[in-house]
C-alpha positions as CSV (number, residue, x, y, z in Angstrom):
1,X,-11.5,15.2,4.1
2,X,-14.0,15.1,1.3
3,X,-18.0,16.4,2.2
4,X,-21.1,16.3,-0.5
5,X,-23.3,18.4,-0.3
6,X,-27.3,16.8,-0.1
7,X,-29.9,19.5,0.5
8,X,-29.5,22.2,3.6
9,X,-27.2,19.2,4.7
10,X,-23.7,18.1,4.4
11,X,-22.7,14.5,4.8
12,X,-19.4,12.9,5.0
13,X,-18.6,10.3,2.7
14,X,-14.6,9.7,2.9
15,X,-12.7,7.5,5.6
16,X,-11.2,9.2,9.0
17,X,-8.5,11.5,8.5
18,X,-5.0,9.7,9.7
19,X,-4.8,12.1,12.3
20,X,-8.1,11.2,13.4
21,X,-7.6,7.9,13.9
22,X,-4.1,7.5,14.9
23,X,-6.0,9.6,18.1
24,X,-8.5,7.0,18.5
25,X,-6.2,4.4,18.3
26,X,-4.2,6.5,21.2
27,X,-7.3,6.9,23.4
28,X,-8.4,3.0,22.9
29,X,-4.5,2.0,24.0
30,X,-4.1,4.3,27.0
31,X,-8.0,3.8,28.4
32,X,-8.7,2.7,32.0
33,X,-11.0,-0.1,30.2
34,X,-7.2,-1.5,28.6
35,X,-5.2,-0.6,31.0
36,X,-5.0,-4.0,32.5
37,X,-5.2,-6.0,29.1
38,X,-1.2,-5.7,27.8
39,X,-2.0,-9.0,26.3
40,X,-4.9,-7.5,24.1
41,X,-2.9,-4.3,23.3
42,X,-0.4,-6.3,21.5
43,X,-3.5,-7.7,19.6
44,X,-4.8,-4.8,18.5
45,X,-1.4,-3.5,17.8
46,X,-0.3,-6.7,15.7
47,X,-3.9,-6.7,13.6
48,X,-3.9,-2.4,12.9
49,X,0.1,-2.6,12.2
50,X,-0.5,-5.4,9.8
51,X,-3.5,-3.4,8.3
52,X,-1.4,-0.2,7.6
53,X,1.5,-2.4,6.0
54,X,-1.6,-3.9,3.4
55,X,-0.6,-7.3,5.3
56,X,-4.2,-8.2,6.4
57,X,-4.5,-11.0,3.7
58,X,-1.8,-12.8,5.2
59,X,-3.4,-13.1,8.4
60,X,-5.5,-15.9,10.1
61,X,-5.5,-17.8,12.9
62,X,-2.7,-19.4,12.7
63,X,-0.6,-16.8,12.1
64,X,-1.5,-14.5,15.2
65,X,-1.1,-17.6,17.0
66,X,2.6,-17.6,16.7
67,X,3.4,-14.1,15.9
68,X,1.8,-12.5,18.9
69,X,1.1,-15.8,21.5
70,X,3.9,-17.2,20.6
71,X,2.7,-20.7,20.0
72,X,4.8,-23.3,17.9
73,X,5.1,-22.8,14.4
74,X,3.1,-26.2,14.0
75,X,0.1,-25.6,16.0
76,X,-3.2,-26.9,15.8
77,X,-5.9,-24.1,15.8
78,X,-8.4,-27.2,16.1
79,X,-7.1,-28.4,19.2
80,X,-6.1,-24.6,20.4
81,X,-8.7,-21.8,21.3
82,X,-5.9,-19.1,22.4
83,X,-6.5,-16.9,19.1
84,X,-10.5,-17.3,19.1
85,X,-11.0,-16.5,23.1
86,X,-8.8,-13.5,23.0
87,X,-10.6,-12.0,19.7
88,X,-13.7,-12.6,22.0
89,X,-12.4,-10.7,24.3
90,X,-11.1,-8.0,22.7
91,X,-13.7,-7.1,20.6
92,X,-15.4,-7.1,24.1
93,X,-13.0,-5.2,25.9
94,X,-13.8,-2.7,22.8
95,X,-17.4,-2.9,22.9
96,X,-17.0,-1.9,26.7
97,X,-14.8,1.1,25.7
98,X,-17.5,2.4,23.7
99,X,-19.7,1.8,26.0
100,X,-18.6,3.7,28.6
101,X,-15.3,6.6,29.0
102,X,-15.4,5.8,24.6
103,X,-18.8,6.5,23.9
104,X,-18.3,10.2,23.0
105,X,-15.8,9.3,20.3
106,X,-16.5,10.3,16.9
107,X,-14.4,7.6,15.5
108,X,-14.5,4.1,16.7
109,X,-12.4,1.1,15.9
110,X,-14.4,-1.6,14.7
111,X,-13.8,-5.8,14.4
112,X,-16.3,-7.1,13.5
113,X,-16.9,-11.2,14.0
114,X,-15.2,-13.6,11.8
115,X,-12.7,-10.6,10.6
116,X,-9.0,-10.0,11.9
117,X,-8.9,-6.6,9.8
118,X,-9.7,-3.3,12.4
119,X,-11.7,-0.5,11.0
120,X,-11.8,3.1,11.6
121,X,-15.7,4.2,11.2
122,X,-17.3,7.9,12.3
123,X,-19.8,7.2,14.7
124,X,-22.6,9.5,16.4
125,X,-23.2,13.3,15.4
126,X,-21.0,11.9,11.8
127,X,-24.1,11.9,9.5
128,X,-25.2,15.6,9.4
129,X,-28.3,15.9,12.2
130,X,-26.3,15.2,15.2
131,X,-29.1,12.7,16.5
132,X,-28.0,9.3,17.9
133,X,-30.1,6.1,16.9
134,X,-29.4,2.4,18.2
135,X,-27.6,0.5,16.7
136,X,-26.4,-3.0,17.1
137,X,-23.0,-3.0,18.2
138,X,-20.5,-4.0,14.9
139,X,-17.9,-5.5,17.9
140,X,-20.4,-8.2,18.8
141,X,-21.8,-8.6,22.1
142,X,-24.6,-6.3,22.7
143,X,-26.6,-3.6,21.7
144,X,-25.1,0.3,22.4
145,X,-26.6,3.2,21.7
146,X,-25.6,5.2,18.9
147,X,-26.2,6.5,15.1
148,X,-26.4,4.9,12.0
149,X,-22.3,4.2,11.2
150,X,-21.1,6.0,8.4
151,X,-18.3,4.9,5.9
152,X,-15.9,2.5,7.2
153,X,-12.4,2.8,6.2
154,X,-10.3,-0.7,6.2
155,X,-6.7,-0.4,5.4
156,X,-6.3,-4.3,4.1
157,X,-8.9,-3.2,1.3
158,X,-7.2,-0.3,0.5
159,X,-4.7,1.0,1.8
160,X,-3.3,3.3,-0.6
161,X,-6.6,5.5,-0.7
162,X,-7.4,5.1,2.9
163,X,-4.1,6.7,4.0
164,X,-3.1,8.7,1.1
165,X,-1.2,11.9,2.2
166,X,0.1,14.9,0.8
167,X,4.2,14.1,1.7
168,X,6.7,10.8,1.8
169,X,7.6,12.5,5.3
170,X,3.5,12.0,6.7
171,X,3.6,8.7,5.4
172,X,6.9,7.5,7.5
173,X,5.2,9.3,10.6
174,X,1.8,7.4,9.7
175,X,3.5,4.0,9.7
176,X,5.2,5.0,12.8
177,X,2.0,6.0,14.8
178,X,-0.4,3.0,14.0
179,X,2.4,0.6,15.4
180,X,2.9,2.3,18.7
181,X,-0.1,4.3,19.9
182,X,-1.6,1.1,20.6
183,X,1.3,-0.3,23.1
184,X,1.4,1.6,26.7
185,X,4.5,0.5,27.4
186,X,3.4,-0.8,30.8
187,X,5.3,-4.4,31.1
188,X,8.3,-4.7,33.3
189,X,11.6,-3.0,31.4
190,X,14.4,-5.3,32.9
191,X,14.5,-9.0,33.1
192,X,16.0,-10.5,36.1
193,X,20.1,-10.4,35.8
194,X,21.9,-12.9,33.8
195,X,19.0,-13.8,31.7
196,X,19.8,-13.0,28.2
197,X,23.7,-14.1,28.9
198,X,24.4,-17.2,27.4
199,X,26.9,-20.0,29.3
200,X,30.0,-18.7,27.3
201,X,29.4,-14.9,28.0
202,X,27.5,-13.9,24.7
203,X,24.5,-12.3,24.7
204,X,21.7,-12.5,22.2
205,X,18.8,-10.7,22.1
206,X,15.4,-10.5,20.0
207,X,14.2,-6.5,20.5
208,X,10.3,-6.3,20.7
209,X,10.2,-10.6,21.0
210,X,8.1,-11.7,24.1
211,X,8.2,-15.6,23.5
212,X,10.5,-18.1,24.4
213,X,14.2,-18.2,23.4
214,X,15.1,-20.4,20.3
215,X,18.4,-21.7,18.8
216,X,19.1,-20.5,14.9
217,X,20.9,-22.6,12.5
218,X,24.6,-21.3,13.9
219,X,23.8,-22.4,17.2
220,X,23.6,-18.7,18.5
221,X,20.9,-19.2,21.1
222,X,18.4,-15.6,20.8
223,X,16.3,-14.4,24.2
224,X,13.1,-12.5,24.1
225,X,13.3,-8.7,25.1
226,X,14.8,-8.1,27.9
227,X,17.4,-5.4,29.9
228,X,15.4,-2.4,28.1
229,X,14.5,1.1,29.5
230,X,11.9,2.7,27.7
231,X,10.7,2.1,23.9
232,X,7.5,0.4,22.8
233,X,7.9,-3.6,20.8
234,X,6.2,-3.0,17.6
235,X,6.0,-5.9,14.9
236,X,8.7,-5.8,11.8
237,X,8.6,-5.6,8.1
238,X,6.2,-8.2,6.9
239,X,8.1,-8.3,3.3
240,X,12.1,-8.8,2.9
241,X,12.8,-9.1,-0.5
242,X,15.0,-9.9,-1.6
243,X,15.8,-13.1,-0.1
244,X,17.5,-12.3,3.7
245,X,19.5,-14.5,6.2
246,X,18.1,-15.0,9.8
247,X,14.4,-13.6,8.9
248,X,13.5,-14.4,12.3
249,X,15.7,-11.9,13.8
250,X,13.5,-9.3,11.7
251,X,9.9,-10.1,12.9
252,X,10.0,-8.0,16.1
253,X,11.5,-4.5,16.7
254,X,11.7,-2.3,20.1
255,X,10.9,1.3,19.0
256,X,11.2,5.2,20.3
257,X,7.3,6.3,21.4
258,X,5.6,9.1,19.7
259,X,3.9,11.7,21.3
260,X,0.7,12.2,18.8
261,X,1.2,12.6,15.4
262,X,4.6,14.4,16.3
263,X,7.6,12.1,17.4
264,X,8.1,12.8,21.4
265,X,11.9,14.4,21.8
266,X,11.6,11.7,24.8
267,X,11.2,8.7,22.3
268,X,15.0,7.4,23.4
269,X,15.4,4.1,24.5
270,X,18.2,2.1,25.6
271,X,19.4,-1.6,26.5
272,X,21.3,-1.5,29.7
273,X,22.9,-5.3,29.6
274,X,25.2,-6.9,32.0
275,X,28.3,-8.5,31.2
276,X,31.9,-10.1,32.3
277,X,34.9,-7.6,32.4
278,X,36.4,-8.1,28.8
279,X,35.9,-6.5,25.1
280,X,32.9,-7.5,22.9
281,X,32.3,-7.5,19.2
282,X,28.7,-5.8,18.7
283,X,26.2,-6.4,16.0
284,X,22.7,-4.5,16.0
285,X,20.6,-5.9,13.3
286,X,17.8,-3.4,11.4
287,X,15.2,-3.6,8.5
288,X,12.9,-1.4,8.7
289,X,9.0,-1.4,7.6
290,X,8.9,1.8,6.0
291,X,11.1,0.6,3.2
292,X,8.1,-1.5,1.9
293,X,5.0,0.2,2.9
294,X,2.3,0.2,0.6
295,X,1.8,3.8,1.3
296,X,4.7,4.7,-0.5
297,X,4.6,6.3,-3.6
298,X,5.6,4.3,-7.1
299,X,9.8,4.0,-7.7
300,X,10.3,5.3,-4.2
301,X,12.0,2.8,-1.1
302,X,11.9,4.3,2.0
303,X,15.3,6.6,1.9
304,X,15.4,9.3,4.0
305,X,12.4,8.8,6.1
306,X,13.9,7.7,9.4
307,X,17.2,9.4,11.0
308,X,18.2,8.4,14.6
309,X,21.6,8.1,16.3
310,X,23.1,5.1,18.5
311,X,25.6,5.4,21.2
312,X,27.1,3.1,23.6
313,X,28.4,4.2,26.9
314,X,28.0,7.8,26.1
315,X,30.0,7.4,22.9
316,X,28.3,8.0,19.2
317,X,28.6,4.8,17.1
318,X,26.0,5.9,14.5
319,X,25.2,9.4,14.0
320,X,21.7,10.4,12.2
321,X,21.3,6.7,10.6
322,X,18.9,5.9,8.0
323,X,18.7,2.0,7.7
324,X,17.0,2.0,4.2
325,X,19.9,4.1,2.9
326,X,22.9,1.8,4.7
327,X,21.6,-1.3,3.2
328,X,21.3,-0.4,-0.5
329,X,19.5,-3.1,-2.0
330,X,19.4,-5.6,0.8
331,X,16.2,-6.2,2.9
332,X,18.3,-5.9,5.7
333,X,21.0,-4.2,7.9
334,X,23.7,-5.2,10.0
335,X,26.2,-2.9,11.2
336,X,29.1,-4.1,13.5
337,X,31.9,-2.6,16.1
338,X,34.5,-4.2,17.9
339,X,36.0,-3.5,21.5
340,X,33.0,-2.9,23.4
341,X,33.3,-2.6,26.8
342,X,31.2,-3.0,30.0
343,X,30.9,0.8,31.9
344,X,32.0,0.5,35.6
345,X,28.7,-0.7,36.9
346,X,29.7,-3.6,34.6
347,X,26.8,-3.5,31.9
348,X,27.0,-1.9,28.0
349,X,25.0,0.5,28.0
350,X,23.2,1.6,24.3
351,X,21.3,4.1,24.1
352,X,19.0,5.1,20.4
353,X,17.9,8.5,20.3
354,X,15.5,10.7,18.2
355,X,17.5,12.5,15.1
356,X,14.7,13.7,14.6
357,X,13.0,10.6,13.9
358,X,12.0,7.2,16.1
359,X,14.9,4.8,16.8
360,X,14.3,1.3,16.6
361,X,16.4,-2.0,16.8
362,X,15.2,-5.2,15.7
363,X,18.1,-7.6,17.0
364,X,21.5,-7.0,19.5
365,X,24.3,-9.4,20.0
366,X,27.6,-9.0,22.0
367,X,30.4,-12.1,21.6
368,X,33.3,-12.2,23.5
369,X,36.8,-11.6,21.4
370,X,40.3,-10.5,21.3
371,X,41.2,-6.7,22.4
372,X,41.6,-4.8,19.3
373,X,40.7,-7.7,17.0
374,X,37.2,-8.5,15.4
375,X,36.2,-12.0,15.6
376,X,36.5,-14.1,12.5
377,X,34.1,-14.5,9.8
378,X,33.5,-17.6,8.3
379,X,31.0,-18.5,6.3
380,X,30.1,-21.6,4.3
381,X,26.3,-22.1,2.2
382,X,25.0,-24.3,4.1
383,X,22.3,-24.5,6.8
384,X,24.4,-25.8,9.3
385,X,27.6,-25.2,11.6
386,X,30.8,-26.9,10.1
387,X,34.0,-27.9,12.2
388,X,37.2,-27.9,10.0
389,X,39.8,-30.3,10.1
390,X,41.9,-27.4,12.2
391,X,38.6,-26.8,14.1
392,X,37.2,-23.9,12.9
393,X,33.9,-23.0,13.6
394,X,32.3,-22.5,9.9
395,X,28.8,-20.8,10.2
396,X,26.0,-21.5,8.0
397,X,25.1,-19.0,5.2
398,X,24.8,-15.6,5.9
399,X,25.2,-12.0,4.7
400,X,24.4,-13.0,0.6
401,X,22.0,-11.3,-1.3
402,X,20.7,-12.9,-4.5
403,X,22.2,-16.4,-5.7
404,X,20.9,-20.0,-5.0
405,X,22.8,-23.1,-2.9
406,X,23.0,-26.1,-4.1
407,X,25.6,-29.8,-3.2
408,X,26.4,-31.5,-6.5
409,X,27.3,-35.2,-6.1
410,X,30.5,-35.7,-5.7
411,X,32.1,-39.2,-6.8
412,X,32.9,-41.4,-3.9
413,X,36.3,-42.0,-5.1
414,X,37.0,-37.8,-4.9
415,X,38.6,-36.7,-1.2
416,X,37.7,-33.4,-1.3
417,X,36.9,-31.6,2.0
418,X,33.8,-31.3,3.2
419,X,34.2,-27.2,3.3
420,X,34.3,-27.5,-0.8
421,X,30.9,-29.4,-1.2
422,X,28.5,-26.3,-1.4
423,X,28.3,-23.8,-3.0
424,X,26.6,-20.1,-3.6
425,X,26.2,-20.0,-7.5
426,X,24.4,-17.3,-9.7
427,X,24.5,-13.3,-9.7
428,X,25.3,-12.4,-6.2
429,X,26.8,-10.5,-3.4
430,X,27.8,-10.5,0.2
431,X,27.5,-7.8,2.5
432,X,29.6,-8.6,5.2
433,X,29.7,-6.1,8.0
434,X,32.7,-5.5,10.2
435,X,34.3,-2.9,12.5
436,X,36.9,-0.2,11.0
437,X,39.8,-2.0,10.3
438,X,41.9,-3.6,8.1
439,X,40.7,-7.0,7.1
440,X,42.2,-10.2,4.9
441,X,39.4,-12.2,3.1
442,X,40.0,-15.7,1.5
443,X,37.7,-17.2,-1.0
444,X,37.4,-21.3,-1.7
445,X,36.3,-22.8,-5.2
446,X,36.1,-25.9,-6.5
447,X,34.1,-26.8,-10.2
448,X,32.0,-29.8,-9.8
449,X,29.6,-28.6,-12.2
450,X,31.3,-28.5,-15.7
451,X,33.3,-31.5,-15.3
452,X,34.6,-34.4,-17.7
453,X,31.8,-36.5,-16.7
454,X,28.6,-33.9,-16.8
455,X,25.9,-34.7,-19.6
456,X,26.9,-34.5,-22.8
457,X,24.8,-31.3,-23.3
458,X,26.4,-29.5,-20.7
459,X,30.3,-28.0,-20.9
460,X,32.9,-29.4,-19.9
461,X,36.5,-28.1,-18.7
462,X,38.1,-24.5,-18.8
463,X,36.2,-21.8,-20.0
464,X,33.0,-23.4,-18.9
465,X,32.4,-20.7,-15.7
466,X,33.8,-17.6,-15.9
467,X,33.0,-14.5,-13.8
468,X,34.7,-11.3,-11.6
469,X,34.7,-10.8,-7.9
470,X,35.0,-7.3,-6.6
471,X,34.7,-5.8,-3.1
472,X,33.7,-2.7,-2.5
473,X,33.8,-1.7,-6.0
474,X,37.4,-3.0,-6.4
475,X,38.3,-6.0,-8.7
476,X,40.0,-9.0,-6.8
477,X,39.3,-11.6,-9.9
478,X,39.0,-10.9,-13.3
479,X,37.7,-13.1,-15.7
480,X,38.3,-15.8,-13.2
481,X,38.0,-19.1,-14.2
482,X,37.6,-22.2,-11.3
483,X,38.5,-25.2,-13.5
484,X,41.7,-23.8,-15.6
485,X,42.9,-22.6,-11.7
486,X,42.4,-25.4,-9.8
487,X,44.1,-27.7,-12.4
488,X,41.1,-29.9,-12.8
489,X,37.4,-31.1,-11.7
490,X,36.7,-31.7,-7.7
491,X,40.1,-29.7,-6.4
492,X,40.4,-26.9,-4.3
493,X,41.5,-23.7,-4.7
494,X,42.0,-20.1,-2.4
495,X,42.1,-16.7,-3.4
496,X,43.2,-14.6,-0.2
497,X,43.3,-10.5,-0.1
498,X,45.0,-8.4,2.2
499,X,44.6,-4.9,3.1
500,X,41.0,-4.6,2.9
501,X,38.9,-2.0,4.5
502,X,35.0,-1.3,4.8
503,X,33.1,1.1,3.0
504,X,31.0,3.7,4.4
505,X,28.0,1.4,5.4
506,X,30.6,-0.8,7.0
507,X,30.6,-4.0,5.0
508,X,32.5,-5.8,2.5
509,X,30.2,-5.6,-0.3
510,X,31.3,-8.7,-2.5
511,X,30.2,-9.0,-5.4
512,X,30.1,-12.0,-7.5
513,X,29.5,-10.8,-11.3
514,X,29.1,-13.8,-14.6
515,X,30.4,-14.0,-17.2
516,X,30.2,-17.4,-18.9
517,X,27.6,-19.4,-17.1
518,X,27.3,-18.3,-13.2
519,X,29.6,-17.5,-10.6
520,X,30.0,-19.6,-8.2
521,X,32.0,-19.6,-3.9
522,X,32.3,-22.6,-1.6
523,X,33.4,-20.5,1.5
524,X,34.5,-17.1,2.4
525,X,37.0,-16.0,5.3
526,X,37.4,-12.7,7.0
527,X,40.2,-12.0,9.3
528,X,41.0,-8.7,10.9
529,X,44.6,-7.6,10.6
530,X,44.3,-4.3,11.5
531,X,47.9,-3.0,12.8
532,X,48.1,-2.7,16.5
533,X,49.3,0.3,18.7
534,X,52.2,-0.3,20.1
């Protein structure tokens, strides 16, 4: 904290210290004046949260509208007050604060009319002579007596200044702080039984998410929070580049409380969710906002900031996980187990724990599936479900990182099957995660790009497309070629690998690497053939 010296006098002239106001923000959250206003908190927690993550500019409106009220993506602010009223009254419920059990503070938080950016400001006693003056009151309604304000330090303008600290380490706790200090934790931490449980037994739940339940592109039908003990909701990373699947299972988070500056050794929380007697496949989805703060430092991601450990039923499934590291260059993390059991009082219990740092989750499903088997994977780039001639359930794109989809026209007169009309072309991968096991994985082609009757600019037949496919660092193709394999234009062909097994993050990192022209996969199989114990 930086002073000048004027005179007999010195003044301060720099922004709150972060510990300063990560206190204030505290104090505001667990006040008597908030205490009944959880609707409010989440306000002020979505607007600061957003203002530490330098995504202020993003927000208006419209946006708080649906990311904290819920409303419809398409609302009409026009023809919808929620957003302005409860700005009105929170800059109120503020004002009040300061008013009264606040008005002693140092530092107050200011949002000021027409602005959704909150402001940490030194208040009376902050100017060197100690003497409060009146002032108008910056959160609007009336006047309150205090001193002239001094600087005002906004995170959206700049954030890197504002909250510049001396380690990577103060930054992750910084980032940690602003988004739950200012959530109390007070709603209810169960939902009534049976309410996240879909009709056929799986359950799917959005961690942190307090509006309604929606249905994604794969038909998996996702529930707000519920089944919880413990844990504050805090808002996700703002930013997931690159390009990620399902990036509304990443918006919300449920997260481990902190005690101060310092994380509370109490800051475990746990999802306590009741089931039918059978075994489950388990997939806990993560992407965490620390990986791309602004308050981090030039050529550094987010590794090593955040260690916490995951159990379910009393048994370790991850042990001192850091999310940025197990998802390499993905935005996002999905890790995945198989034979998951209810406990005797018939719920799966999971339970995230300090190591030393704050769990979090973002999204949980369990699925019903064979004992000792993971379920299938199958995966076609598309945006919707596809049932095969045999009746497989194909799911729409996921797990990729990097590529581009497109559905060349195929002539009428072709029969190819519909799986083969899509495809994933360019430089890219797919993480898929899966249980430890042993796994077969098939791959479907087709060339309906360089083809007898493309343009004549364009080239035509064998040697046209050309590229490598490895998983986890181990070549499958070489210098595969679609056209010269299939025999010809429009006609499928399958590649299919046995023996495969996951690599430490648990995935099958596939890789899909050029080498004349782009690489190119119409749909991708996993099957789980791990020998059984007799």
């Amino acid at each position: 904290m930086g002073n000048v010296s004027t005179g007999n006098q010195e003044r301060r002239t720099l922004a709150p210290s972060i510990a300063e106001c990560s206190e204030e923000l505290s104090s505001v959250a667990q006040s008597r004046t908030f205490q009944q206003s959880p609707r409010l908190i989440r306000l002020l927690q979505y607007l600061c949260s957003n203002s530490v993550f330098g995504e202020s500019r993003r927000i208006n409106e419209h946006t708080i509208g649906v990311d904290v009220f819920a409303k419809p993506p398409d609302f009409k602010e026009n023809k919808d007050s929620t957003v302005r009223v409860e700005m009105h009254r929170l800059r109120r419920k503020l004002s009040a604060f300061y008013a009264t059990e606040g008005a002693g503070h140092k530092i107050r938080i200011i949002i000021s009319a027409g602005n959704y950016t909150p402001a940490f400001q030194f208040w009376p006693g902050e100017n060197g002579n100690g003497k409060p003056a009146p002032e108008a009151d910056p959160n609007g309604d009336r006047a309150v007596g205090s001193l002239a304000p001094g600087p005002v330090a906004t995170a959206a303008k700049n954030p890197t200044k504002f909250y510049a600290i001396g380690s990577i380490a103060a930054i992750a706790v910084l980032c940690l702080v602003v988004a739950a200090v200012l959530y109390n934790g007070r709603r209810p931490s169960l939902r009534a039984p049976g309410a996240a449980a879909s009709p056929n037994g799986e359950v799917h739940i959005l961690a942190g998410y307090d509006g309604t339940a929606w249905t994604d592109d794969g038909g998996r039908r996702w529930q707000p929070d519920g089944y919880y003990q413990g844990g504050i909701p805090g808002r996700g990373p703002g930013d997931l580049e690159p390009a990620t699947p399902g990036r509304r299972l990443y918006q919300t988070m449920r997260e481990g409380r902190l005690a101060g500056n310092l994380p509370d050794p109490g800051g475990t929380f746990s999802y306590d969710i009741p089931v039918k007697p059978g075994t489950y496949d388990l997939r806990l989805y993560f992407a965490d906002p620390v990986r791309r703060s602004a308050l981090l430092q030039e050529k550094e991601d987010g590794q090593n900031l955040r260690h916490f450990d995951v159990a379910v039923n009393g048994q370790p499934l991850l042990k001192r996980f850091d999310v940025v590291a197990d998802s390499g260059v993905a935005a996002a993390d999905v890790r995945a187990f198989k034979d998951i059991q209810p406990a005797a009082d018939g719920r799966v219990h999971l339970q995230f724990t300090p190591n030393p740092n704050q769990p979090f989750v973002n999204a949980l499903e369990l699925t019903p599936s064979a004992p000792g088997f993971a379920n299938p994977i199958r995966i076609t780039p598309r945006q919707s479900v596809l049932v095969d001639s045999q009746g497989n359930k194909w799911g729409p794109d996921d797990f990729f990182i990097g590529g581009r989809l497109i559905a060349h026209p195929i002539p009428a007169d072709v029969h190819l099957p519909e799986l083969f009309r899509a495809e994933r072309y360019g430089n890219f991968a797919y993480a898929i995660p899966v249980p430890p096991g042993v796994y077969s994985l098939t791959l479907y082609f087709t060339e309906a790009m360089f083809v007898p009757s493309a343009a004549s600019t364009i080239c035509r037949g064998p040697g046209c497309r050309v590229f490598d496919v490895t998983c986890n660092g181990v070549t499958l193709l070489r210098e595969f070629d679609v056209f010269a394999a299939a025999g010809g234009p429009f006609l499928p062909v399958t590649r299919t690998f046995h023996g495969l097994r996951p690599n430490g993050q648990g995935k099958l990192l596939l890789t899909f690497s050029p080498s004349v022209n782009y690489a190119e996969v119409r749909a991708i199989e996993v099957l789980d053939e791990t020998p059984q114990a007799r």
